[in-house]
N, C-alpha and C positions, 0 to 999 in steps of 0.2 A: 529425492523429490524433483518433480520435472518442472513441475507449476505453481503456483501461489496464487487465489482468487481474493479478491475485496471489491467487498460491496461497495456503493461510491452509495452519497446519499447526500440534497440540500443539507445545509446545516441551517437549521430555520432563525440561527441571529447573522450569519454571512457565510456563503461561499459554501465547501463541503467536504464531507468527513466521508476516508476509509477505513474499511473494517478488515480483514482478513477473515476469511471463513475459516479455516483450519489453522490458524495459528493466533496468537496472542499480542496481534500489530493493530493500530490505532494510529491514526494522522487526521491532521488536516490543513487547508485551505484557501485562498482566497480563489482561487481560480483553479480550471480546470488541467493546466501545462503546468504550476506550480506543484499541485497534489500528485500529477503524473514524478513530477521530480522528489517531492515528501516519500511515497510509496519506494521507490526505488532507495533513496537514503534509510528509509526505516529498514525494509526489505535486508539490508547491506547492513545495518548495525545487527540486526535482529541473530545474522545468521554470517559471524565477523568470516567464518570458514567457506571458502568459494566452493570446495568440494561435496558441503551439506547445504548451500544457495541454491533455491529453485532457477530452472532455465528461461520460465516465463512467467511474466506476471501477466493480470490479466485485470481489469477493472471493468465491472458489468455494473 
């Protein structure tokens, strides 16, 4: 796997939730640099092996 995609989206009680498109990742919130650091920590538990870790993540 090269990439990892997640949808970013309000969270309409605060701040905002990612989704992963192709994989089974959920996060969220308060801020925009915080979620950027969520994703990455979930990303990294999700997939504990560096060798099956995507090279980029992407938030659209």
């Amino acid at each position: 796997m090269t990439e990892i995609v997640f949808l970013v989206e309000d969270d309409p009680d605060s701040g905002y939730t990612a989704k992963a498109l192709t994989e089974s990742i959920f996060t969220q919130a308060d801020d925009i640099e915080t979620l950027q650091e969520m994703v990455r920590d979930a990303v990294h538990c999700h997939f504990p092996n560096e060798e099956n870790r995507a090279c980029r993540i992407l938030l659209k």
